[in-house]
LOBAMAR-310770 format. One record per residue (C-alpha): x, y, z; residue number from 1. Coordinates in Angstrom, 1 decimal, padded with zeros to 4 digits, m for minus. Each point is the difference from the previous one (the first is absolute). Layout:
! residues N
<pt c1="X" c2="Y" c3="Z" resi="NUM"/>
...
END
This chain:
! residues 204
<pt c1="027.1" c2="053.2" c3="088.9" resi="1"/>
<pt c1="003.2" c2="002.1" c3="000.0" resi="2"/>
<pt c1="m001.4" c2="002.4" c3="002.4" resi="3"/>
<pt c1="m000.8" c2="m002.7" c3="002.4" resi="4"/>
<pt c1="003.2" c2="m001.7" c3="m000.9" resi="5"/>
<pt c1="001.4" c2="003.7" c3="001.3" resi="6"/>
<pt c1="m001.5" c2="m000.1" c3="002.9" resi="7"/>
<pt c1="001.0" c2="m003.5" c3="001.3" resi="8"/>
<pt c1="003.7" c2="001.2" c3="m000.8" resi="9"/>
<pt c1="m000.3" c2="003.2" c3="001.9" resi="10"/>
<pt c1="m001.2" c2="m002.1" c3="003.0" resi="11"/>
<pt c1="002.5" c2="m002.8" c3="m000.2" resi="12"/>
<pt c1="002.8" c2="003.1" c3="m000.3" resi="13"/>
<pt c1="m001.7" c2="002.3" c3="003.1" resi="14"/>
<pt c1="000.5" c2="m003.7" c3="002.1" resi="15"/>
<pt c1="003.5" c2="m000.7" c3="m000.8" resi="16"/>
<pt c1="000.7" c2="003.8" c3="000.8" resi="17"/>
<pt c1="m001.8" c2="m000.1" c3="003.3" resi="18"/>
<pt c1="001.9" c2="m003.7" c3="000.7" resi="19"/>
<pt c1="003.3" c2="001.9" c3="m000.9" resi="20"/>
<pt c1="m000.1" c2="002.3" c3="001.7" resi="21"/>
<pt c1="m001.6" c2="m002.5" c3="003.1" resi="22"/>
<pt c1="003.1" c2="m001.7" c3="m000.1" resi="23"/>
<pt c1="002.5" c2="002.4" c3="m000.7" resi="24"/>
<pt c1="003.5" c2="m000.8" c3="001.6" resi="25"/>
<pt c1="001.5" c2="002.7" c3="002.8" resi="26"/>
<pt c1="002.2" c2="m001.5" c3="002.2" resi="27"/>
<pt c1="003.0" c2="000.8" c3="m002.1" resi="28"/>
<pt c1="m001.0" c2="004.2" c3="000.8" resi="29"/>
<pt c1="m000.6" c2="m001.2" c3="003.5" resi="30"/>
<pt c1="003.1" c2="m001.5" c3="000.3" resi="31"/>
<pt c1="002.2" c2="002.7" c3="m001.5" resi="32"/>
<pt c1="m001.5" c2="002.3" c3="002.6" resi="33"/>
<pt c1="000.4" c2="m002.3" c3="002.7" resi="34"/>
<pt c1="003.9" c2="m000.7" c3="m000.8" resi="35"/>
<pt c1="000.0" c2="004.4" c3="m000.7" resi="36"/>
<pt c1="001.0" c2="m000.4" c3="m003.6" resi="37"/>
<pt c1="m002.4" c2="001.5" c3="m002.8" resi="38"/>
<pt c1="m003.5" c2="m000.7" c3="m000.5" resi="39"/>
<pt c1="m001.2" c2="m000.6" c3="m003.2" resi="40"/>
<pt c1="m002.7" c2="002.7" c3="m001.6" resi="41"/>
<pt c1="m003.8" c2="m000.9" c3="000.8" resi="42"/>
<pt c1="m000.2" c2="000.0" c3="m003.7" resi="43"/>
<pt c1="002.2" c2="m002.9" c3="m000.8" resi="44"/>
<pt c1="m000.8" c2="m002.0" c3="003.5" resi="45"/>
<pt c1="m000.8" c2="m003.4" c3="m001.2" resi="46"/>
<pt c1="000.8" c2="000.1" c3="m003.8" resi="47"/>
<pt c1="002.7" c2="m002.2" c3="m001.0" resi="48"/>
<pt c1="m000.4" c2="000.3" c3="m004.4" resi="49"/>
<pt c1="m001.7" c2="003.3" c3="m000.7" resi="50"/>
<pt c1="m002.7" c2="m001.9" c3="m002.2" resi="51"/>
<pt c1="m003.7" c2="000.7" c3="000.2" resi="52"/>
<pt c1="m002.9" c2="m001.2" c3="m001.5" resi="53"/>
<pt c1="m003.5" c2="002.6" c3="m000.1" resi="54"/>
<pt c1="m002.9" c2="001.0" c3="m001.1" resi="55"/>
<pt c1="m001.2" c2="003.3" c3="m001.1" resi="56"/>
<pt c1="m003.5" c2="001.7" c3="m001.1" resi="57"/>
<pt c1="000.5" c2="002.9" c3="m002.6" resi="58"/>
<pt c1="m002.7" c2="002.7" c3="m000.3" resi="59"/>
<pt c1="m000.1" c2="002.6" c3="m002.8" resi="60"/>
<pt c1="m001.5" c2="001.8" c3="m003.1" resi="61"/>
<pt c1="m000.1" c2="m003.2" c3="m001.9" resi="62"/>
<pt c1="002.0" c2="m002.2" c3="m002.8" resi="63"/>
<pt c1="000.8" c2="001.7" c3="m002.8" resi="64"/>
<pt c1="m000.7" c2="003.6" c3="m000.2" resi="65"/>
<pt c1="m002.5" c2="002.8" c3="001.3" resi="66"/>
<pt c1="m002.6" c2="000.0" c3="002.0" resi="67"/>
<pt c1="m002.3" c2="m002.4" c3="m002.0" resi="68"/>
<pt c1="000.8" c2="m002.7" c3="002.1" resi="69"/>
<pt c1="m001.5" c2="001.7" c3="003.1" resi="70"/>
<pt c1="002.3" c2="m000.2" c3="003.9" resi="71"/>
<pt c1="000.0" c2="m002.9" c3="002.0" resi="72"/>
<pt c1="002.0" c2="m003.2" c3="000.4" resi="73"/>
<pt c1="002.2" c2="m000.8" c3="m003.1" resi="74"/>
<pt c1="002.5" c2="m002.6" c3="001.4" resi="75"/>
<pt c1="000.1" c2="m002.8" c3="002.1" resi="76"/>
<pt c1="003.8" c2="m001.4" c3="000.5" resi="77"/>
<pt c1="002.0" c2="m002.4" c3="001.0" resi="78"/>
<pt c1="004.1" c2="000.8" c3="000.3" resi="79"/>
<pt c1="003.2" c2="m001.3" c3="000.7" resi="80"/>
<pt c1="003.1" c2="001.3" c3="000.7" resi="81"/>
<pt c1="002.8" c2="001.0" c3="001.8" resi="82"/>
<pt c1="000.2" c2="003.1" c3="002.4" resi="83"/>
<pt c1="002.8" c2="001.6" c3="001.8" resi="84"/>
<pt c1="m001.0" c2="001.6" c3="003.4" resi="85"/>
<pt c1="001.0" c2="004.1" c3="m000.5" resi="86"/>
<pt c1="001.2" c2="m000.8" c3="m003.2" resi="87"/>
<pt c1="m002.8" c2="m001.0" c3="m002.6" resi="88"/>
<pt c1="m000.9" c2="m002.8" c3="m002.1" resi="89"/>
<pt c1="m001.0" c2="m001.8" c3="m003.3" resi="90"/>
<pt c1="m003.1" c2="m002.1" c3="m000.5" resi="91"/>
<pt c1="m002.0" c2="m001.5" c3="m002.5" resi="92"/>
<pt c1="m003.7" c2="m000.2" c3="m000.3" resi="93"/>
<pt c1="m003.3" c2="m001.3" c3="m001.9" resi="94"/>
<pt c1="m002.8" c2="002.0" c3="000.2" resi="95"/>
<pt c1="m003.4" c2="m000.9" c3="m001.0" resi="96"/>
<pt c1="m003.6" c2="001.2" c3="m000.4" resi="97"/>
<pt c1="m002.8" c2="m000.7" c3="m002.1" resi="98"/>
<pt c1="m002.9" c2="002.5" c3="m000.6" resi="99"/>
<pt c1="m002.9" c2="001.1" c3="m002.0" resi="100"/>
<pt c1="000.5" c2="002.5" c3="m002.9" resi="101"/>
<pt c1="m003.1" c2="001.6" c3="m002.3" resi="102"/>
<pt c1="001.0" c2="000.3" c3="m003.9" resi="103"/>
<pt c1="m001.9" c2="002.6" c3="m001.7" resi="104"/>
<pt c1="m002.9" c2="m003.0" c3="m001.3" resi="105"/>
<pt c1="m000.9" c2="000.6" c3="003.7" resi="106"/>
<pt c1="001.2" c2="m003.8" c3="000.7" resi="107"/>
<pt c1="002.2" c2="m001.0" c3="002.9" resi="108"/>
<pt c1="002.7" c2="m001.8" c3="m000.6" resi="109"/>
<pt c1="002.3" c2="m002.0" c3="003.3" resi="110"/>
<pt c1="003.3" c2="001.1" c3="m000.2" resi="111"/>
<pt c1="003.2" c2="m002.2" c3="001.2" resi="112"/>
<pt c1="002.4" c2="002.7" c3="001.2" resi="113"/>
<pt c1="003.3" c2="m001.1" c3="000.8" resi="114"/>
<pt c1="003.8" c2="001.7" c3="000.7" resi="115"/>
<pt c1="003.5" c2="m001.1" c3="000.8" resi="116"/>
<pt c1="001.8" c2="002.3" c3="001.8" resi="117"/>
<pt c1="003.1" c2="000.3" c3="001.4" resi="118"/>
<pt c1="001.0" c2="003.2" c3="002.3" resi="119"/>
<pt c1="003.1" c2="001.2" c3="001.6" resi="120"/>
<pt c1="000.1" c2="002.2" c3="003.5" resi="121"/>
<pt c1="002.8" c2="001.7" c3="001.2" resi="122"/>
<pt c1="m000.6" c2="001.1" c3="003.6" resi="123"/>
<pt c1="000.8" c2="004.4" c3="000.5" resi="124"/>
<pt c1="m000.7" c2="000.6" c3="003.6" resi="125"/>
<pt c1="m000.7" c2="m002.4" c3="002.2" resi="126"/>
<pt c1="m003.1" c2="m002.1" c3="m000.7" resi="127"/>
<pt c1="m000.5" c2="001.9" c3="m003.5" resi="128"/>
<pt c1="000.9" c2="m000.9" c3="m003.2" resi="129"/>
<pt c1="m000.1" c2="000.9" c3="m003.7" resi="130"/>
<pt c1="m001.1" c2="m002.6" c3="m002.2" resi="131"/>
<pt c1="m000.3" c2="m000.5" c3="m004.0" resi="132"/>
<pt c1="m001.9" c2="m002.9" c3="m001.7" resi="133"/>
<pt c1="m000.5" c2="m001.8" c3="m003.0" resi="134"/>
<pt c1="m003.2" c2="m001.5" c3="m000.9" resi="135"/>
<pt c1="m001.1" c2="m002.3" c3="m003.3" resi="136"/>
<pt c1="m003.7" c2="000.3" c3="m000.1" resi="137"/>
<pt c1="m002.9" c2="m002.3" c3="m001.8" resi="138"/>
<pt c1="m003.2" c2="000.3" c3="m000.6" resi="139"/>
<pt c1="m002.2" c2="m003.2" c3="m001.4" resi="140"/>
<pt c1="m003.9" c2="000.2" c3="m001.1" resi="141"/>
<pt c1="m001.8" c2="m001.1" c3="m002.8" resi="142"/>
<pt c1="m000.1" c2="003.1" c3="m001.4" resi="143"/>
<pt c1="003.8" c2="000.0" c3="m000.6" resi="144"/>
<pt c1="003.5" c2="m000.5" c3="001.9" resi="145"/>
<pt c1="002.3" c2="002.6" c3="000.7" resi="146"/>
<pt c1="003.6" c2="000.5" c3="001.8" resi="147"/>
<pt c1="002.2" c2="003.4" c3="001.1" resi="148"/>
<pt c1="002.6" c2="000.8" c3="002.0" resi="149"/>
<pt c1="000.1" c2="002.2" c3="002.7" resi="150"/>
<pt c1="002.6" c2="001.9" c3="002.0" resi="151"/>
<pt c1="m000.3" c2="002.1" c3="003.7" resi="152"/>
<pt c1="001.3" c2="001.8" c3="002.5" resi="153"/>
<pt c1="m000.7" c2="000.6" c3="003.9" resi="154"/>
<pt c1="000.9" c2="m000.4" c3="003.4" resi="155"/>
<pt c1="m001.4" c2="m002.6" c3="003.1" resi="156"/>
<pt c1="000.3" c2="000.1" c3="003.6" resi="157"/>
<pt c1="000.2" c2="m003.3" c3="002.2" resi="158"/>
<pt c1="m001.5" c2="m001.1" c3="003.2" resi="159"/>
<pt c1="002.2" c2="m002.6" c3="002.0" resi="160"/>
<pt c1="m002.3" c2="m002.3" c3="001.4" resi="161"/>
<pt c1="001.1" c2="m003.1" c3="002.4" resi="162"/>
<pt c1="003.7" c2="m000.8" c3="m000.9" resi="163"/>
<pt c1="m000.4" c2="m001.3" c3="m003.6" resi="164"/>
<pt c1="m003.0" c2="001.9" c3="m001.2" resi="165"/>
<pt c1="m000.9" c2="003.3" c3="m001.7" resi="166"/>
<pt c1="m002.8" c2="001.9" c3="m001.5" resi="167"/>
<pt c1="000.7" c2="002.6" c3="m002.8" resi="168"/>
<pt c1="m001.9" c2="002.5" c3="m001.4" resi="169"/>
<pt c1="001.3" c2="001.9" c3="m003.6" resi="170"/>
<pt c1="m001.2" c2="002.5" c3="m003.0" resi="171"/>
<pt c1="000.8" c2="m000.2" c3="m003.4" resi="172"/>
<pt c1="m000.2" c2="002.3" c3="m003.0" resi="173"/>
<pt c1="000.0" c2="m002.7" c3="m003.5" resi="174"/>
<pt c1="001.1" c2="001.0" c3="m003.1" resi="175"/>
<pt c1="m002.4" c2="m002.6" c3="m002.7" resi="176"/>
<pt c1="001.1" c2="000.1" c3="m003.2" resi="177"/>
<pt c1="m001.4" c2="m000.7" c3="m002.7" resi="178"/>
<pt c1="m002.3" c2="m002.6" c3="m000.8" resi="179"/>
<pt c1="m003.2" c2="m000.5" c3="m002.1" resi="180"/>
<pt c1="m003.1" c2="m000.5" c3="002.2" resi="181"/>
<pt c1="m002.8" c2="m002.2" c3="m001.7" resi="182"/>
<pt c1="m002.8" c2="002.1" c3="001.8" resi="183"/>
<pt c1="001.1" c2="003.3" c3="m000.9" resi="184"/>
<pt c1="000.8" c2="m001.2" c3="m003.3" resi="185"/>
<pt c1="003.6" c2="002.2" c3="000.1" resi="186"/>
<pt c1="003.1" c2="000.1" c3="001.1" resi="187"/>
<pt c1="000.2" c2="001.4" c3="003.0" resi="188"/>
<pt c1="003.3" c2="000.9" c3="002.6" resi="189"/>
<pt c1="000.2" c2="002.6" c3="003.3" resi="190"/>
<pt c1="000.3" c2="m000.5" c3="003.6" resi="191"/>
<pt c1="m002.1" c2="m000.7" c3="003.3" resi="192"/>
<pt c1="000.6" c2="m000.4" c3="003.8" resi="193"/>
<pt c1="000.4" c2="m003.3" c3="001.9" resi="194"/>
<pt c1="m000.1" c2="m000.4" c3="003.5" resi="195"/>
<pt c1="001.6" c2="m003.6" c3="001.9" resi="196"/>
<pt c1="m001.0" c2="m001.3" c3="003.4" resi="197"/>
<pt c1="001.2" c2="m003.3" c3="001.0" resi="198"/>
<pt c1="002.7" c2="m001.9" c3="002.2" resi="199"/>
<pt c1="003.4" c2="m002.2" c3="m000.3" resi="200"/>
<pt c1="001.2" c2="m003.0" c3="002.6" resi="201"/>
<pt c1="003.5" c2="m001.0" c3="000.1" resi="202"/>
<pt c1="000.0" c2="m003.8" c3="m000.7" resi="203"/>
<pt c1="002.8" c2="m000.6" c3="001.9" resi="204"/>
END
């Protein structure tokens, strides 16, 4: 259900991005030039409150630790925000997943995987940044509930697309810390690589 919930939320957010960025406002750049004063950045045409609302996939070496998790898609998030063209941002997501995880009886067991995150950019060089991010992780099955924190660093690029709309694209290297796993029967703690894709629309 959630992943289908994910879905219709990812669509809804691609639409308002695309309306956005439709309807983005330029006749106060066109003017400027007209009357020879400035013109405003491409970056910024359009925006009036630098607040965004997004959606991002995250793909990596798994929730919690190692490699017993296998690669593949890990996150599927919704965000919020606020971003300053060439200057960065802060934003606030819920990330959520559920899989299928194998205890050592050999029976699978559905895992409800879900994170909190929130993440702040600062833009380097032009459309680069350096970013660092909290996250608050669960995990709910039958088999037992579990909850750890995780902290990460990395860097992102953006894509300006329309006026109001932008894909980015980001790595991550995440500290986990410790936390008991109820498959592995220990407590366990290390890192592991995430990679983001996703977009952000201006809402006004």
């Amino acid at each position: 259900m959630k992943n289908v919930l994910a879905i219709i939320l990812f669509g809804i957010s691609l639409s308002l991005a695309q309306v956005a960025g439709a309807t983005g406002y330029t006749g106060g750049n066109a003017g400027g030039a007209a009357a020879g004063g400035p013109t405003v950045a491409p970056t910024t045409t359009g925006i009036h409150t630098p607040f965004f609302l997004g959606a991002a996939l995250g793909f990596g070496s798994g929730t919690g630790v190692g490699s017993e998790r296998g690669l593949g898609l890990r996150q599927i998030e919704p965000m919020l925000g606020v971003w300053l063209p060439g200057m960065g941002y802060v934003r606030a997501g819920y990330g959520f997943f559920d899989y299928q995880e194998e205890a050592e009886d050999d029976d699978s067991y559905e895992i409800e995987h879900s994170d909190f995150d929130i993440e702040l950019g600062i833009h380097i060089f032009g459309e680069f940044y350096a970013m660092g991010t909290y996250s608050r992780v669960k995990e709910l099955s039958d088999l037992g509930d579990v909850a750890w924190n995780e902290w990460g660093a990395g860097f992102g690029t953006i894509m300006n697309i329309f006026s109001k709309t932008m894909l980015f694209a980001e790595v991550e290297y995440r500290w986990v810390l410790d936390h008991y796993d109820p498959f592995l029967e220990k407590n366990v703690n290390g890192s592991r690589l995430q990679f983001n894709i996703g977009f952000a629309a201006y809402v006004y």
